[in-house]
C-alpha positions in Angstrom: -38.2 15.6 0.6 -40.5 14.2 3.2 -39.8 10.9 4.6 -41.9 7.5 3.6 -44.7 8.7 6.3 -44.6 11.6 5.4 -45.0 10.7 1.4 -47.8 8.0 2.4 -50.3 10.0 4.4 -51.9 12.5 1.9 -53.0 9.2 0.0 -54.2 7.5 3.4 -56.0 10.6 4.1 -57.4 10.7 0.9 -58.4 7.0 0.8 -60.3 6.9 4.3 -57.3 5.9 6.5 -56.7 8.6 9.2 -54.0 6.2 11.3 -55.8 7.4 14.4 -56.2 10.8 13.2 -60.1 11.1 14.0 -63.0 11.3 11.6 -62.5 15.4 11.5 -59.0 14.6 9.4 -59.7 15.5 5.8 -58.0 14.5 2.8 -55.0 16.7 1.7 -53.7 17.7 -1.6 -50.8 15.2 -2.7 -47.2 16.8 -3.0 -46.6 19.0 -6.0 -44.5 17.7 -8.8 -41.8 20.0 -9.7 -40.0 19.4 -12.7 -36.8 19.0 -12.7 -34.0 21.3 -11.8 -36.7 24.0 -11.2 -34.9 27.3 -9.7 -39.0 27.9 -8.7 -38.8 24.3 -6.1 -38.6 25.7 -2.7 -35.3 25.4 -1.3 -34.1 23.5 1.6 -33.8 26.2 5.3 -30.2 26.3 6.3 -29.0 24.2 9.5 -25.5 24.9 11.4 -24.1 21.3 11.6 -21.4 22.4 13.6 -17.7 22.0 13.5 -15.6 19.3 12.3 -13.8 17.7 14.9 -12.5 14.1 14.1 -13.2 11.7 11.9 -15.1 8.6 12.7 -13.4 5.4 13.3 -13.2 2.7 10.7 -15.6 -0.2 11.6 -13.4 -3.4 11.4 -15.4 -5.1 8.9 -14.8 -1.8 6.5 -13.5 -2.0 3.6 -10.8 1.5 3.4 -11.0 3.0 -0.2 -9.2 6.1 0.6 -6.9 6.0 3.9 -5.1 9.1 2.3 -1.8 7.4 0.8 -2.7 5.2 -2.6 -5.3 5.4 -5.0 -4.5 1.6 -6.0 -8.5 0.9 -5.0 -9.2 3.3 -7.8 -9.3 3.5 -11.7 -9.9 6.0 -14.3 -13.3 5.6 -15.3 -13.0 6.3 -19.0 -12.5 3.9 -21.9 -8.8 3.3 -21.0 -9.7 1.8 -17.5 -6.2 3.1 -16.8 -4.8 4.3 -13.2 -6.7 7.2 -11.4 -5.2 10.6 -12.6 -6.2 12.7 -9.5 -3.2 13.4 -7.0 -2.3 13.1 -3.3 -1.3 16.2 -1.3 -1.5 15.5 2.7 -3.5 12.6 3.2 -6.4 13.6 0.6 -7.0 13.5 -2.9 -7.9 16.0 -5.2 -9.7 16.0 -8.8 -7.6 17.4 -11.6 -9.3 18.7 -14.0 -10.1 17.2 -17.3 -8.9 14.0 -16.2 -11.8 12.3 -16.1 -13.6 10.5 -12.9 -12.4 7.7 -11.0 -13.9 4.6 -9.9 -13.5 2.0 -7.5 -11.6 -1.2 -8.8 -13.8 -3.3 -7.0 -17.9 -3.7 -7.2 -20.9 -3.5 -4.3 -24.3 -3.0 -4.0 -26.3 -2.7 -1.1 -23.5 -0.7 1.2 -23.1 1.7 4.1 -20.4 4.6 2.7 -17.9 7.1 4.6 -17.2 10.2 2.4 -15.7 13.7 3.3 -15.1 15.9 1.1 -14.1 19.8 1.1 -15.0 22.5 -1.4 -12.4 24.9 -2.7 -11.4 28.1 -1.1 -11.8 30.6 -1.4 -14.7 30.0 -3.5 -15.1 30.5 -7.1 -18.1 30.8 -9.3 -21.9 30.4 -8.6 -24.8 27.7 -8.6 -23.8 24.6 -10.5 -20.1 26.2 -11.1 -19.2 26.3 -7.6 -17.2 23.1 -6.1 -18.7 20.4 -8.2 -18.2 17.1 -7.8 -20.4 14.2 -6.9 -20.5 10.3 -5.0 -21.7 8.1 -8.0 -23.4 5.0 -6.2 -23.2 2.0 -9.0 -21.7 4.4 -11.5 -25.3 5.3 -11.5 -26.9 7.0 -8.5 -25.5 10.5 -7.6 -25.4 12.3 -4.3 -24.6 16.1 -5.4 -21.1 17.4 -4.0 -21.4 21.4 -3.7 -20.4 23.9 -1.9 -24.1 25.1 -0.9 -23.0 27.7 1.9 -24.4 30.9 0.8 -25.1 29.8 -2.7 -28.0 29.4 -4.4 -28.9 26.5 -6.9 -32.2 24.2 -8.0 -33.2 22.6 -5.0 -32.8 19.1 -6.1 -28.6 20.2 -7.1 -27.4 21.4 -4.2 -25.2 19.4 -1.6 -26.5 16.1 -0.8 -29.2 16.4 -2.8 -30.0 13.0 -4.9 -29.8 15.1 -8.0 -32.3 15.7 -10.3 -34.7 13.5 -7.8 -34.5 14.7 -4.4 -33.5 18.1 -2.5 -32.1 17.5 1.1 -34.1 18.2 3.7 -32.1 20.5 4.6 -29.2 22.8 3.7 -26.4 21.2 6.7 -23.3 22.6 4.6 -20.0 23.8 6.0 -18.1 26.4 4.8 -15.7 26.0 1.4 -12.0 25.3 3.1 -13.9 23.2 6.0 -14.5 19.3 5.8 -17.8 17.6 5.3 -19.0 14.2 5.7 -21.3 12.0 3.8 -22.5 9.1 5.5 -24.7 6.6 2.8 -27.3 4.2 3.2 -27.9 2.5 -0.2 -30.3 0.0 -1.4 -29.7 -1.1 -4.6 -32.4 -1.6 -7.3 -33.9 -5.2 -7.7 -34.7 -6.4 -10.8 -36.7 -9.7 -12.4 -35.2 -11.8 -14.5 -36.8 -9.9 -17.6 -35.5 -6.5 -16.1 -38.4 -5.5 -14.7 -38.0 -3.2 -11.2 -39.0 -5.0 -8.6 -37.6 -2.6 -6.0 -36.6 0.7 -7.0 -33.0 2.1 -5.0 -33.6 3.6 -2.0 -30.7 6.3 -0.6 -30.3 7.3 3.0 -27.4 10.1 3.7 -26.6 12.0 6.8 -24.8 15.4 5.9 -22.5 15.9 8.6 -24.5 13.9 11.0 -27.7 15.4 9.7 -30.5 13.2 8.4 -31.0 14.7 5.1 -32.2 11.4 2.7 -34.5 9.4 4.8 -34.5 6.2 2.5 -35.7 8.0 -0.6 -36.3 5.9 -3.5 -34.9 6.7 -7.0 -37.0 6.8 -10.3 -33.9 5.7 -12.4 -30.6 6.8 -12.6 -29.1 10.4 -12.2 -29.2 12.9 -15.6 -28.8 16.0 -16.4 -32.1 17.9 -17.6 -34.2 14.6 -17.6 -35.3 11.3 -15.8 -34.2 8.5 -16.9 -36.2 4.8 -16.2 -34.5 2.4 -14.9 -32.1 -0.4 -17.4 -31.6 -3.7 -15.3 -27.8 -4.0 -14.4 -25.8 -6.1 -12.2 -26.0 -6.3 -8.6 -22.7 -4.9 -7.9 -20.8 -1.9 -10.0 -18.1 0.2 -9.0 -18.7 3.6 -6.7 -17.4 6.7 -9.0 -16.3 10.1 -8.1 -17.1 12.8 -10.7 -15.1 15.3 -11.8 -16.6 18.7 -12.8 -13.5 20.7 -13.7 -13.0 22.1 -9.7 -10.4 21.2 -7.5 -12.2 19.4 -4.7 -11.0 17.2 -2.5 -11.5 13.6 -1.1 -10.6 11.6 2.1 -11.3 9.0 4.6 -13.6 6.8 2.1 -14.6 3.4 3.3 -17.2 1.2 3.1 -19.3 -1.7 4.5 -21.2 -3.9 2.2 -24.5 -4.7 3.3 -25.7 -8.5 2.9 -29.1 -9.8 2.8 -30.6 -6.4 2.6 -34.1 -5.3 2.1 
């Protein structure tokens, strides 16, 4: 997905505003619309990120969600509200299966969020059965977790896509058995007092330090197969993790809320 610029000039073109382009720039077809989850969407080129080497550190005014000891930050996320079922090994955590996601026991909106993640190895399965998992802003708002390295998927589901919406710009993935970082921007929507979007959500993510988002706005919130619009919520809900059935794992999660944002 092209940044904001890049989204805005076919319609500047188009309307008589070259932005110092010269009077010889002629208007240029908009984007095509691709529905959704189309295997046919052209799909992001590949770029070596490089290794892992060590993780970032914690800002002081971070809030640690994961230091890699307790999940007393998180909750199940299903009707019982109940403690999170996943388990510790070595300073991460790990879905288990058929347990159900987890959430954060606390709520934010606008924030900056630290997530790495690893894939299984070796790898099992292919496309959307491959090291599924995914970083629920809100409870609402997914950025895809995959294991995208030599696999192919729909465009807007592979790693660090905004899926369903938005395919990354490019494909920045590590190998399964190798850690990867998310790093989040997120905007959340703003709403009138009759529910009416005033602001739609707005995502930025770096894929192991690679711009991949560039503060892409949302039509609504994240579903399979479809779009849906946008229901008007609370300013702050809890941050989910997803689990798809496949062993992948979690550490080093914090997060800075963001006050007074745009």
């Amino acid at each position: 997905m092209r940044s904001m610029l890049g989204r805005a000039l076919p319609i500047l073109l188009a309307t008589g505003v070259t932005m110092g382009l010269g009077d010889s720039a002629t208007a240029q077809p908009p984007e095509k619309e691709w529905p959704i989850h189309s295997m046919d969407r052209p799909k992001p080129r590949v770029v070596d990120p490089g290794p892992y080497t060590t993780p970032p550190p914690v800002p002081s005014d971070a809030i640690v969600l994961f230091d890699g000891s307790t999940l007393d930050r998180w909750r199940s996320e299903d009707s019982t509200k109940g403690p999170a079922r996943w388990r510790i090994v070595s300073g991460y955590m790990e879905v288990v299966a058929g347990t159900g996601a987890i959430a954060t026991t606390q709520s934010f909106g606008d924030a900056q969020l630290h997530v790495e993640w690893m894939s299984p190895s070796p790898p099992r399965g292919t496309g959307q059965d491959r090291g599924n998992s995914g970083v629920f802003l809100m409870g609402q708002y997914e950025v895809q977790v995959l294991d995208s390295y030599h696999s192919d998927t729909y465009a807007d589901g592979q790693a660090a896509a905004l899926y369903g919406e938005s395919p990354p710009l490019v494909n920045a993935s590590r190998p399964p058995g190798q850690w990867q970082t998310y790093d989040i921007i997120f905007r959340r929507p703003r709403f009138d007092e009759q529910g009416k979007v005033l602001q739609p959500a707005r995502v930025t993510v770096l894929h192991n330090g690679v711009l991949v988002q560039d503060a892409v706005p949302l039509s609504g919130p994240t579903s399979h197969q479809q779009r849906r619009p946008y229901i008007a919520h609370p300013d702050a809900l809890p941050i989910s993790l997803q689990d798809h059935g496949h062993p992948v794992r979690f550490r080093n999660i914090w997060l800075r809320p963001l006050e007074g944002g745009r």
